[in-house]
VONU-441987 format. One line per 2 residues: number of its first residue (from 1); their letters; for each residue x, y, z of N, C-alpha, C. Coordinates in nm, 4 decimals. Layout:
BEGIN
NUM	a	X Y Z X Y Z X Y Z | ...
This chain:
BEGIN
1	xx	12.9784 10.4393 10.5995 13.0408 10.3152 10.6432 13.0141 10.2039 10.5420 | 13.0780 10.0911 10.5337 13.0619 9.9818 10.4440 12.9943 9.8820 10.5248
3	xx	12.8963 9.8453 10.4641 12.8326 9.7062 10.5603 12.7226 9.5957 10.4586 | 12.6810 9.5175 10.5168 12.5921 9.4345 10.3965 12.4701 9.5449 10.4391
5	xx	12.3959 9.5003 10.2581 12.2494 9.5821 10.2514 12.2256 9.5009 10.1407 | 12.0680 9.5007 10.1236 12.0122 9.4517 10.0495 12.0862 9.5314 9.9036
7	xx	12.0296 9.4513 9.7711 12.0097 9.4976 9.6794 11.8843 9.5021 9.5572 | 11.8330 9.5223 9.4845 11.7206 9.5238 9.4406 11.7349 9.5166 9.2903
9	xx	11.7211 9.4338 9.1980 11.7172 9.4136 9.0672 11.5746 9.4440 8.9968 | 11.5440 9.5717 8.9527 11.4242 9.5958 8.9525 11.4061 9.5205 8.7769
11	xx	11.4725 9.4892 8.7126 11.4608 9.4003 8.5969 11.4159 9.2905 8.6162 | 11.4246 9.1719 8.7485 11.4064 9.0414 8.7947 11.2600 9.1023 8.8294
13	xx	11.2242 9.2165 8.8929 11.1266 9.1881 9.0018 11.0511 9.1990 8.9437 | 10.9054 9.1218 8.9589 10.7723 9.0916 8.9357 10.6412 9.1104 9.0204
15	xx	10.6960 9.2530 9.1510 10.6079 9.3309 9.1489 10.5117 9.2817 9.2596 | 10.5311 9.1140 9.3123 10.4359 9.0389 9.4249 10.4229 9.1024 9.5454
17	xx	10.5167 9.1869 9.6121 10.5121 9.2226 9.7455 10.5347 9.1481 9.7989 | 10.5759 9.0239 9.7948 10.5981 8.8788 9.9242 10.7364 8.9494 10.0396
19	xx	10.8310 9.0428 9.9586 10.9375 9.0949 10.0092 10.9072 9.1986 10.1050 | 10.8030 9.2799 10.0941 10.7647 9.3824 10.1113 10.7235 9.3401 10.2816
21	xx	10.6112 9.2092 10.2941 10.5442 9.1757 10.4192 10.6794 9.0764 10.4877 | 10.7810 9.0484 10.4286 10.8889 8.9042 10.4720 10.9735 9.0317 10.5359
23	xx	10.9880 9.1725 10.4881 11.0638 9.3014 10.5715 11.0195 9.3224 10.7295 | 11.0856 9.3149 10.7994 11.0438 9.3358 10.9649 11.0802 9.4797 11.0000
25	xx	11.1476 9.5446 10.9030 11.1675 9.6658 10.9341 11.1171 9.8003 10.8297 | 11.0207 9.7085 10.7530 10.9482 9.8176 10.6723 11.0494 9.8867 10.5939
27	xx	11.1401 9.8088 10.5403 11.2698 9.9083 10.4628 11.1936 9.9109 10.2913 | 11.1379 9.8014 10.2550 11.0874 9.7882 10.1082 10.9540 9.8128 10.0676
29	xx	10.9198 9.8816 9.9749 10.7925 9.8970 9.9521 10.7395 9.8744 9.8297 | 10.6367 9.9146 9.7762 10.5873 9.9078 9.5985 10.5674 10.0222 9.5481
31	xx	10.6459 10.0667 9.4627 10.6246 10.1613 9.3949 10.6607 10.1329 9.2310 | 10.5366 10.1873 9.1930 10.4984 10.1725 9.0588 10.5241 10.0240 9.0301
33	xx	10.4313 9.9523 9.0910 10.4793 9.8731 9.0966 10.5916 9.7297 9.0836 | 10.7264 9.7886 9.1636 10.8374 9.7652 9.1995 10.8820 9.7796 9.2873
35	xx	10.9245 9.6360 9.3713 10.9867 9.6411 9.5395 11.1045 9.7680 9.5179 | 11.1092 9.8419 9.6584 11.2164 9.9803 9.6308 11.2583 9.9376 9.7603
37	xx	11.3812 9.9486 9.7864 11.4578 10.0144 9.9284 11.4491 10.1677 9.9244 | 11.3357 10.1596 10.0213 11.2879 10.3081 10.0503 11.4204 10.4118 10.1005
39	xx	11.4840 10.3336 10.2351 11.5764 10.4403 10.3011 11.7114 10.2889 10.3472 | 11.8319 10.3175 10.2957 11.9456 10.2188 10.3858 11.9172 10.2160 10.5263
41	xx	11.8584 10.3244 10.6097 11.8910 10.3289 10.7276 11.7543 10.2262 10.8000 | 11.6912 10.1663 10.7003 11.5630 10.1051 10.7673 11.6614 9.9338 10.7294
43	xx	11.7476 9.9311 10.6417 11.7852 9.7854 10.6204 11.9114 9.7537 10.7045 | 11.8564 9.6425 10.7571 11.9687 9.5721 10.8573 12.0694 9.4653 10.8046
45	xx	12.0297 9.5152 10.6744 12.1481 9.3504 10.5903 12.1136 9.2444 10.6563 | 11.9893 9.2000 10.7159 12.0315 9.0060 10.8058 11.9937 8.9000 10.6312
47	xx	11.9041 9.0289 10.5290 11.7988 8.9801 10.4422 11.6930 8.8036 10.4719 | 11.6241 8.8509 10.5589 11.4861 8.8365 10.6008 11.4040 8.7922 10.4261
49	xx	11.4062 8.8918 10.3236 11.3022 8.9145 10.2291 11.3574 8.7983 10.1102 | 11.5267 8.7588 10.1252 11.6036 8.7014 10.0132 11.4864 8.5882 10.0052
51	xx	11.4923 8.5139 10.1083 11.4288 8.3649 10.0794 11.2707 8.3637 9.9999 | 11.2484 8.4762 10.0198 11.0669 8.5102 10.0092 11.0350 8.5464 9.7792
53	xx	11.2083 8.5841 9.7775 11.1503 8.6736 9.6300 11.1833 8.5570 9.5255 | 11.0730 8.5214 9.4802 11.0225 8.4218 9.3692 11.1569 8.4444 9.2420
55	xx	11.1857 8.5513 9.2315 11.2618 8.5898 9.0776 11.3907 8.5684 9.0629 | 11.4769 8.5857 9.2647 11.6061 8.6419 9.2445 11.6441 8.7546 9.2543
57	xx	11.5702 8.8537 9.2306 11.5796 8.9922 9.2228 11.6484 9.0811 9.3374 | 11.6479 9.0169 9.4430 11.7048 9.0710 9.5856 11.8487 8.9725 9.6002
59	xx	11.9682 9.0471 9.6176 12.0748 9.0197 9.7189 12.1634 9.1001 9.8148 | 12.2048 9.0302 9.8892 12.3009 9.0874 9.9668 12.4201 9.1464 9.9055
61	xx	12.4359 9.2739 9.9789 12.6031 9.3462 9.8767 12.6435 9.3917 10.0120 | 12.7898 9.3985 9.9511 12.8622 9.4864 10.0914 12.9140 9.6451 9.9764
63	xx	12.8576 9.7056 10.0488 12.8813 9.8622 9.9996 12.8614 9.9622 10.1162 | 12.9411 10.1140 10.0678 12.9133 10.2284 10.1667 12.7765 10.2449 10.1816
65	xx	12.7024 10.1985 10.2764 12.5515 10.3152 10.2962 12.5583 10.3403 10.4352 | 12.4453 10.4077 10.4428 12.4358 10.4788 10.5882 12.3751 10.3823 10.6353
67	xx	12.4468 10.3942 10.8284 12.4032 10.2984 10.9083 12.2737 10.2766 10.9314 | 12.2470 10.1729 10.9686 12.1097 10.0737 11.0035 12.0713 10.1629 11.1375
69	xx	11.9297 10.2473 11.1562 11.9316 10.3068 11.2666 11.7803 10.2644 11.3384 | 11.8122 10.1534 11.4160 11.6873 10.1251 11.4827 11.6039 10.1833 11.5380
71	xx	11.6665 10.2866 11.5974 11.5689 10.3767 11.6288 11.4397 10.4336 11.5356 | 11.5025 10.4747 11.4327 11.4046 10.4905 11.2863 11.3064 10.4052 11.2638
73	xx	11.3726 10.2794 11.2898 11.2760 10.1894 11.2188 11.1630 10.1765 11.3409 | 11.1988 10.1830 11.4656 11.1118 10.1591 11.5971 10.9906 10.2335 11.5723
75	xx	11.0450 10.3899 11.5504 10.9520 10.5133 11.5438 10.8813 10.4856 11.4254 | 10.9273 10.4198 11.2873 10.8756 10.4129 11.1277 10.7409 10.2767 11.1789
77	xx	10.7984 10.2014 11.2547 10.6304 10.0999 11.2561 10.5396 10.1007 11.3770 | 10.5957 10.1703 11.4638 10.4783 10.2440 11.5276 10.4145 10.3094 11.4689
79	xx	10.4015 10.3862 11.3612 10.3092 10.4661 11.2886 10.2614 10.3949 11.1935 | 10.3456 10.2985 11.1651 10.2409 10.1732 11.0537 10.1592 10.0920 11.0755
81	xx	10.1686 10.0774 11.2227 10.0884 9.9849 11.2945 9.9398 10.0696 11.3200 | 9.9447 10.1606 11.2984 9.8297 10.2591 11.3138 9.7371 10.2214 11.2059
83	xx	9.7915 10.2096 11.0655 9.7164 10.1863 10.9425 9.7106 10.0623 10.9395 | 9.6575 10.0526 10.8250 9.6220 9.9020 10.7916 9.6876 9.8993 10.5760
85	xx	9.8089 9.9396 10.5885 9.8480 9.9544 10.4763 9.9381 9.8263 10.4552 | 10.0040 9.8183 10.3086 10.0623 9.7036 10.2613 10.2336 9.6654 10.3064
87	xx	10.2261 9.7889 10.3733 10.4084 9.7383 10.3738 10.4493 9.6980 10.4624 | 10.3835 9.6233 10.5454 10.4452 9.5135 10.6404 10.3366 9.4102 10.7189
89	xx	10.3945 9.3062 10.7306 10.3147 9.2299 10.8049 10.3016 9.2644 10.9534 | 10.3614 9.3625 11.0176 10.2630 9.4054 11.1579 10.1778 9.5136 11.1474
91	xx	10.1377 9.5073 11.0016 10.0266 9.6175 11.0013 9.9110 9.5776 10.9422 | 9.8829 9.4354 10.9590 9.8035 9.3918 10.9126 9.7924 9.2988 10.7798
93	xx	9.8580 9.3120 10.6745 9.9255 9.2353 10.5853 9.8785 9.3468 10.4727 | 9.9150 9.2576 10.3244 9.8866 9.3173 10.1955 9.6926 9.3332 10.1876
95	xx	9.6448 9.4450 10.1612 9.5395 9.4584 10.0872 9.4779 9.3898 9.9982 | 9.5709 9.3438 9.8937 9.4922 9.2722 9.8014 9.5382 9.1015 9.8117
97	xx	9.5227 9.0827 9.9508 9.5311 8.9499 10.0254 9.4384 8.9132 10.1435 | 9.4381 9.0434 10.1833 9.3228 9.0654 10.3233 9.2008 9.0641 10.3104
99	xx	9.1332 8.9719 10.3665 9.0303 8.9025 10.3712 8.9192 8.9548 10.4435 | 8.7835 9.0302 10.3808 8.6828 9.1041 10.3889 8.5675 9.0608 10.3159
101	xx	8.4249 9.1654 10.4310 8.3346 9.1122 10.3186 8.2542 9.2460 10.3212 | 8.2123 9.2683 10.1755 8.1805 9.4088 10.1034 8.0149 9.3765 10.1734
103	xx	7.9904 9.4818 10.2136 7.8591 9.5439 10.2692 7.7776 9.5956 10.1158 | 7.7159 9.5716 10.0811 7.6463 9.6292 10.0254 7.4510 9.6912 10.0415
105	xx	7.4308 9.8390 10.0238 7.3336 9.8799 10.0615 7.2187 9.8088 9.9894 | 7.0624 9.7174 10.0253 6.9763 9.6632 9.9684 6.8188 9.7752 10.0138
107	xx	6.7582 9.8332 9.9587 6.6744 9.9146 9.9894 6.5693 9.7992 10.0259 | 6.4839 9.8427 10.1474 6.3254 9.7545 10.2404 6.2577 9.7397 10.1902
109	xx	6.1925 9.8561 10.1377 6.0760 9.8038 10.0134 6.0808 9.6627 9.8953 | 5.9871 9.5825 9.9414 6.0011 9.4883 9.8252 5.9983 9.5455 9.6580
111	xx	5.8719 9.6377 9.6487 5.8744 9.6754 9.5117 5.9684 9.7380 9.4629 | 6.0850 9.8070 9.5938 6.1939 9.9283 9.5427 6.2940 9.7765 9.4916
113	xx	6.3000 9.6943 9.5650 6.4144 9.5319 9.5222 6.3555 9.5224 9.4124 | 6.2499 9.4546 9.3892 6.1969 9.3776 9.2715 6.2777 9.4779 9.1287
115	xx	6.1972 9.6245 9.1446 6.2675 9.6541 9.0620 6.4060 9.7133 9.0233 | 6.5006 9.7439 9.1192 6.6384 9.6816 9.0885 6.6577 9.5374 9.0917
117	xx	6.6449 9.4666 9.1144 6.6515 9.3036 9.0269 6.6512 9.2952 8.9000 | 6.4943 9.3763 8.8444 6.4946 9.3488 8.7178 6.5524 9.4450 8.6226
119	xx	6.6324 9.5866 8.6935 6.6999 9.6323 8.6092 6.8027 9.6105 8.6473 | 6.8832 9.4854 8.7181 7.0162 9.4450 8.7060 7.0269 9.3114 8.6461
121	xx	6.8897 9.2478 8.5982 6.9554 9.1545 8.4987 6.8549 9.1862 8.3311 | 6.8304 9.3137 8.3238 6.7953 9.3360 8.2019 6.9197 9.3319 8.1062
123	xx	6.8379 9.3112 7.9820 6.9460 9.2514 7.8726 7.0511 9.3506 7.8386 | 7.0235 9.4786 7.8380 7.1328 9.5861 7.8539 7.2526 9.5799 7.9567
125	xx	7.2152 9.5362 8.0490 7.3056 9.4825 8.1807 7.4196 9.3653 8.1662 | 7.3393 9.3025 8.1088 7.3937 9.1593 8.0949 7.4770 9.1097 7.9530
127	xx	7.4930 9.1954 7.8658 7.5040 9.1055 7.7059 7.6609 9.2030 7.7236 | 7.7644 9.0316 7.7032 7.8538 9.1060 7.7059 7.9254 9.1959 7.5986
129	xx	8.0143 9.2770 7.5940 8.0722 9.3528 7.4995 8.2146 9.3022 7.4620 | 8.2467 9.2149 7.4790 8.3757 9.1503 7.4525 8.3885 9.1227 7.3067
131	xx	8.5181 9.1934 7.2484 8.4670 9.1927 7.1236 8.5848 9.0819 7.0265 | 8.6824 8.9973 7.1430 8.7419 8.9185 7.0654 8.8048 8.8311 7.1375
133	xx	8.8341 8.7717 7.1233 8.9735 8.5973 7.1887 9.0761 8.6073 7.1461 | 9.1523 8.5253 7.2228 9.1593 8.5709 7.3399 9.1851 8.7099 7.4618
135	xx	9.1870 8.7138 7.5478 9.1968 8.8023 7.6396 9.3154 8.7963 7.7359 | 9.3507 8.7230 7.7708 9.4933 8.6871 7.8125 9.5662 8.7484 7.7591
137	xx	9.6997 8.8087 7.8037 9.7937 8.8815 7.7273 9.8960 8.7764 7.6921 | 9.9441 8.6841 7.8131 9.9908 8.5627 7.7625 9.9349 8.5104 7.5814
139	xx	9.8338 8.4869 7.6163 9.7725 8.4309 7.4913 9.7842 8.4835 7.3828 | 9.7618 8.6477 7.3928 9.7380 8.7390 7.2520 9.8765 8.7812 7.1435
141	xx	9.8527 8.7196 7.0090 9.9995 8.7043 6.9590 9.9852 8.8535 6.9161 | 10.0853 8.9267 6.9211 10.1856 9.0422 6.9039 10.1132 9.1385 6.7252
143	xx	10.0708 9.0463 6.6595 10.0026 9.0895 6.5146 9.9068 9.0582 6.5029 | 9.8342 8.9823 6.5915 9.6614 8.9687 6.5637 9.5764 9.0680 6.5127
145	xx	9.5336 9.0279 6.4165 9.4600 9.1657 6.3099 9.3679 9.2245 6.3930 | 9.2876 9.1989 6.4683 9.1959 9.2617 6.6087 9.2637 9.3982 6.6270
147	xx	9.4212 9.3903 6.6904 9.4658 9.5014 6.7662 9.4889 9.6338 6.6466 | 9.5431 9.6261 6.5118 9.5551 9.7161 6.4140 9.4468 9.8168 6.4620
149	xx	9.4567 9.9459 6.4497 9.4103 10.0891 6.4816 9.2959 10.0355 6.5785 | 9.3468 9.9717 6.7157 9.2437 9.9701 6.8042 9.2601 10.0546 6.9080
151	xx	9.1094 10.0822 6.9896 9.1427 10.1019 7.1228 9.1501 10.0275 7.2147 | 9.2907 10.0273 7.2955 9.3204 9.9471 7.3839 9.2607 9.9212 7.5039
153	xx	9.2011 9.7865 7.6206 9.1593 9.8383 7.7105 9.2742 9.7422 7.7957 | 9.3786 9.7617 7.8984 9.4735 9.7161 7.9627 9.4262 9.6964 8.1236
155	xx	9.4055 9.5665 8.1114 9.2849 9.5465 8.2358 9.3446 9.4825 8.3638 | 9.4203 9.4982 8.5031 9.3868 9.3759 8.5757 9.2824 9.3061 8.5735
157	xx	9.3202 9.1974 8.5850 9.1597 9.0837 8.5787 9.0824 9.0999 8.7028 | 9.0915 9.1705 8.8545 9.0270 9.1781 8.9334 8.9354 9.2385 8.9258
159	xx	8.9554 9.3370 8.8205 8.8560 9.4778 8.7864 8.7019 9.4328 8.7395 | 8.7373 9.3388 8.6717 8.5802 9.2971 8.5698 8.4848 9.2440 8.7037
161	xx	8.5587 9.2085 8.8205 8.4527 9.1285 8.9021 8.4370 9.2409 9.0304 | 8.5276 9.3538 9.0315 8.4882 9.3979 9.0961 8.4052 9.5704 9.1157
163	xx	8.3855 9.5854 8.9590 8.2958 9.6818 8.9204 8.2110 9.6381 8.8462 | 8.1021 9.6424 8.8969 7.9521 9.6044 8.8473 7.9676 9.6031 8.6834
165	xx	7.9732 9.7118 8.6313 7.9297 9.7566 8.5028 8.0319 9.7507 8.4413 | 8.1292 9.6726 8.4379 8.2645 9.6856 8.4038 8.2777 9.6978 8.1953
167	xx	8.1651 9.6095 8.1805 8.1968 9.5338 8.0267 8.1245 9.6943 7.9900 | 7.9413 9.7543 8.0154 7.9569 9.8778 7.9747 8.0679 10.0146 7.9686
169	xx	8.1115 9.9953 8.0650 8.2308 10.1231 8.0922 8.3313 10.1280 8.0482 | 8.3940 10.0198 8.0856 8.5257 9.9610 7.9883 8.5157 9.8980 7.8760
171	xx	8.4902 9.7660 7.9034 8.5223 9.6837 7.7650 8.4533 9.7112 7.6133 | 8.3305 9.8063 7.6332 8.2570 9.8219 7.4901 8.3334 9.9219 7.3779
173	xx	8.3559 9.8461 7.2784 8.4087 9.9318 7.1541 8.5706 9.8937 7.2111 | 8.6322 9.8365 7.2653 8.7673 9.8437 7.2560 8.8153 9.6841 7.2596
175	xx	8.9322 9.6776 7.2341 9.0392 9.5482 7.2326 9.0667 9.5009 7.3922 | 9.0408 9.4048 7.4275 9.0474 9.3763 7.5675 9.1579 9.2716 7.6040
177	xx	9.2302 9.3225 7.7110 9.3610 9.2334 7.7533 9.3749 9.2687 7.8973 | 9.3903 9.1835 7.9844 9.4082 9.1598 8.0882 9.5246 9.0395 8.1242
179	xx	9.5317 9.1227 8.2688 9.6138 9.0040 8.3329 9.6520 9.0273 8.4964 | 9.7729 8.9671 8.5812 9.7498 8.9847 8.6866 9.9449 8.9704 8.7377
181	xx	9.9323 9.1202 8.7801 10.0713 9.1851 8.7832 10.1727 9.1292 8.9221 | 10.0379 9.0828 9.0085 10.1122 8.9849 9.1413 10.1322 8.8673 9.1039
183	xx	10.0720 8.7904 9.0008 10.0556 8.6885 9.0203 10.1567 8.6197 8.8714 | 10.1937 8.6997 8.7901 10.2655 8.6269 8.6658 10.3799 8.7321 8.6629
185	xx	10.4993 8.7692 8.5359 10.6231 8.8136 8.5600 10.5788 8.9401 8.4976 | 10.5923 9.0741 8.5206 10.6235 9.1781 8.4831 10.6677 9.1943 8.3500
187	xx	10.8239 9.1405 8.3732 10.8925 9.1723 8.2492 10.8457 9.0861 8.1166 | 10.7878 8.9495 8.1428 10.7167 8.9282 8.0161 10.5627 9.0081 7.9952
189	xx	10.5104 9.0686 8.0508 10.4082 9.1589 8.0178 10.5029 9.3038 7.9398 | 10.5766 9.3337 7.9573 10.6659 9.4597 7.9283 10.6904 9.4199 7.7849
191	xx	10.7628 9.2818 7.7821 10.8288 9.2188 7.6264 10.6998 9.2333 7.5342 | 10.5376 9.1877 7.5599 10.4265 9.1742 7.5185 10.4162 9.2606 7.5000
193	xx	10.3911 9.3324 7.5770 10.3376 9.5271 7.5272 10.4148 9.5565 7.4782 | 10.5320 9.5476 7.4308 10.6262 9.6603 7.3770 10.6193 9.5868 7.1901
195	xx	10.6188 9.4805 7.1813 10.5999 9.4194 7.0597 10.4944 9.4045 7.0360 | 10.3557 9.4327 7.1221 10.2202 9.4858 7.0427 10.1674 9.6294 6.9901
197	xx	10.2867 9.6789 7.0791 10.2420 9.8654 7.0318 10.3288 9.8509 6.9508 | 10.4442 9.8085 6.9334 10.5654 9.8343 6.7932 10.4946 9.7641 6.6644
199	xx	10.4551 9.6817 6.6515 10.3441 9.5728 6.5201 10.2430 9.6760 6.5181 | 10.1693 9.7201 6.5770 10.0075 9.8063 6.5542 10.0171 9.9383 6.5867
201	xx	9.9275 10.0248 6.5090 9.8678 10.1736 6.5220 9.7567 10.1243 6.5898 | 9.8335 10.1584 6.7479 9.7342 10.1716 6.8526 9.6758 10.3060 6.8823
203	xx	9.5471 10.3167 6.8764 9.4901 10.4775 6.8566 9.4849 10.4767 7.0111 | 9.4585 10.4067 7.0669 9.4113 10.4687 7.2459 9.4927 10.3796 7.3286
205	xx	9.4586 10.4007 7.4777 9.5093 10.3177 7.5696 9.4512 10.3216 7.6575 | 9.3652 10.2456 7.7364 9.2893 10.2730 7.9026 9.3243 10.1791 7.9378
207	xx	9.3870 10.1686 8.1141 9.4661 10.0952 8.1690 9.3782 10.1299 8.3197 | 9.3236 9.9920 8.3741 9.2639 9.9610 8.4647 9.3002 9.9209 8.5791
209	xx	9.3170 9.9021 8.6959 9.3881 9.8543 8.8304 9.3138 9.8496 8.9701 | 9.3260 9.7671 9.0356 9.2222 9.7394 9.1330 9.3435 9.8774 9.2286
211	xx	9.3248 9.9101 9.3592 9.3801 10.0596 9.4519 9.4812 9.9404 9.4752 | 9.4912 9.7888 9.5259 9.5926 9.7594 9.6104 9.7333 9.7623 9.5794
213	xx	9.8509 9.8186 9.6645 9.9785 9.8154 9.5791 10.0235 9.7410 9.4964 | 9.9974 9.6187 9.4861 10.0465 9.5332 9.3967 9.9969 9.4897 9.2478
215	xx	9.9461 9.5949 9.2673 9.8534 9.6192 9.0988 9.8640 9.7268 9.0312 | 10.0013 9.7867 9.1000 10.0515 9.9147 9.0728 10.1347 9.8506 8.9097
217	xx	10.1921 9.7245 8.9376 10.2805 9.6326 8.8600 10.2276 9.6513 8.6942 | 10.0669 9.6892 8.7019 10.0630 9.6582 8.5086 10.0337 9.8131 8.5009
219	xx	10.0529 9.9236 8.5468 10.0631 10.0235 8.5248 10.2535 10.0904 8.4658 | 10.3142 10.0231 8.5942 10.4831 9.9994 8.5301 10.4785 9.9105 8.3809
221	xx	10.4350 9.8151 8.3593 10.4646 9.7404 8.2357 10.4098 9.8215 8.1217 | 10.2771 9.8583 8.1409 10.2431 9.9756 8.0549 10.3229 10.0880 7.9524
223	xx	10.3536 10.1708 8.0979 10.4259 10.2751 8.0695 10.5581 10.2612 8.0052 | 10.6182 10.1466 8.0562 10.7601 10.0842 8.0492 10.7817 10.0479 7.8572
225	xx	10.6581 9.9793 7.8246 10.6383 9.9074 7.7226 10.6417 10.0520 7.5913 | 10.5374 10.1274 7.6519 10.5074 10.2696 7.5581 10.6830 10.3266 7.5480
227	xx	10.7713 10.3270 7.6661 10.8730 10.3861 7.6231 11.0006 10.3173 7.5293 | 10.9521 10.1850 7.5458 11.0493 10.0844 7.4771 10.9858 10.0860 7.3080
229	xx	10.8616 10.1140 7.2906 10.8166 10.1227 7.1455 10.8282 10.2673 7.1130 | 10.8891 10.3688 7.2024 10.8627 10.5101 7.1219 10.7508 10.5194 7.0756
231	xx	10.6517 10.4988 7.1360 10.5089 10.5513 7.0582 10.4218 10.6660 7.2011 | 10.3663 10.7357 7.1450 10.2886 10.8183 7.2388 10.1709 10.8183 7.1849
233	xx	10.0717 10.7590 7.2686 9.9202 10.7197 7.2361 9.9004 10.7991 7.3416 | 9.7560 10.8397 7.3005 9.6558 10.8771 7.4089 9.6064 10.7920 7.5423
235	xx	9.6195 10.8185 7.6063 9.6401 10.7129 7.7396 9.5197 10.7618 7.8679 | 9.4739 10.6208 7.9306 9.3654 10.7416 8.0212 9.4087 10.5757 8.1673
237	xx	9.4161 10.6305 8.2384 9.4625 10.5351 8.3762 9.3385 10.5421 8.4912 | 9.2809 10.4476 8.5040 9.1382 10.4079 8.6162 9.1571 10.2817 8.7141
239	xx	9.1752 10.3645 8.8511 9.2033 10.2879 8.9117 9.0773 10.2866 9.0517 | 8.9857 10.1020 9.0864 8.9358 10.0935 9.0754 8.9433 10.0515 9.2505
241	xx	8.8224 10.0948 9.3180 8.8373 10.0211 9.4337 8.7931 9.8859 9.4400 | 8.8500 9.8218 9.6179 8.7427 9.6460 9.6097 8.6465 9.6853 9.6433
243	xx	8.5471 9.7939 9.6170 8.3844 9.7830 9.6772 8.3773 9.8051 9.5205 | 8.4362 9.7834 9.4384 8.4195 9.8504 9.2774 8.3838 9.9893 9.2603
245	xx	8.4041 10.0877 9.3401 8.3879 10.2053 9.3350 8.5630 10.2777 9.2108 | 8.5000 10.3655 9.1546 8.5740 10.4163 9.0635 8.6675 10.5445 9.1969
247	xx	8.7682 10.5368 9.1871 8.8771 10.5943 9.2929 8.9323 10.7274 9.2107 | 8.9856 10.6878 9.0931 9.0497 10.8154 8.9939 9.0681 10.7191 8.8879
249	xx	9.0210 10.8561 8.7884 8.9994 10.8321 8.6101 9.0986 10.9127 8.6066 | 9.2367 10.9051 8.4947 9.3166 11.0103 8.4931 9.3420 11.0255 8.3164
């Protein structure tokens, strides 16, 4: 049948999820990080999400899709309402918006504290490994002699604060760039990466991400960027929980 349905400009989109929780029928989600119309039959064309997307990236079209079947959608958020996942606001909201506080285990013994204290601010702990300026990807121009035969480290910025040891694990011995895939545009991170791997013999690539969907976004710019420069580097993807627990090294 012909009827209005959303549409999705995955070139505009920048990956926020604001569309994703502004959906009442759970039709849009994040993948790789990019809003998707999962199924026509979850979108009701009223577009609910238009007013919400920062870029433009969403409009209304009138085209053949399959009908809007409420029923689906009835049965689709009753089972979402069960979790506590990102794709709608009756399930609690976005993850990397939801507001918690990390438990962490402190052992009774005073002498067992004292000395983790003093081996968490010994100088090995503490001295950072940052090995250049800026760090911003915004900031970092495209030929800065730094990046020539480096290893790359491609960081959300949530990561450094939320794994302890971040500067040992990650940042030592490599080129460091970060940024934040909800919060600035995609496609100028894509333009950046693709004209820093095309200028430099980039020997490596490790690409960092906190678990919440919307940080799926600098893993797309990444990949996106590597295919727009034709280059195939060695690549390693770590994605990081909010207790800073390491989730998968790939």
């Amino acid at each position: 049948m012909v009827r209005k349905i959303i549409e999705i400009d995955k070139e505009k989109c920048n990956g926020c999820g604001l569309c994703v929780n502004a959906c009442h029928e759970g039709a849009i989600e994040l993948i790789d990080g990019i809003a998707t119309l999962i199924s026509e039959e979850y979108c009701d064309g009223l577009g609910d999400c238009l007013p919400e997307c920062p870029t433009g990236a969403i409009n209304i079209v009138e085209k053949e899709a399959a009908e809007y079947n409420h029923e689906l959608v009835m049965k689709r958020m009753a089972e979402k309402k069960k979790s506590s996942g990102c794709q709608s606001g009756h399930s609690g909201g976005c993850p990397g918006q939801r507001a918690r506080t990390l438990e962490r285990n402190v052992q009774k013994s005073p002498s067992a504290v004292k000395d983790t204290i003093a081996k968490e601010v010994s100088n090995d702990d503490v001295t950072s490994k940052l090995s250049q300026w800026p760090v911003q990807l915004g900031l970092i121009h495209p030929n800065a002699p730094y990046l020539d035969n480096a290893n790359l480290l491609i960081a959300a910025d949530c990561c450094a604060y939320a794994h302890g040891n971040f500067h040992n694990d990650f940042i030592a011995g490599k080129i460091t760039v970060i940024g934040c895939p909800k919060l600035d545009n995609v496609n100028d991170y894509i333009e950046k990466l693709t004209e820093m791997f095309k200028a430099n013999n980039i020997k490596s690539v490790t690409v960092t991400r906190m678990e919440v969907p919307c940080c799926g976004g600098i893993i797309h710019a990444v990949k996106t960027a590597l295919l727009n420069a034709k280059k195939i580097i060695p690549y390693r993807e770590v994605v990081i929980g909010t207790d800073g627990s390491i989730i998968s090294d790939l």
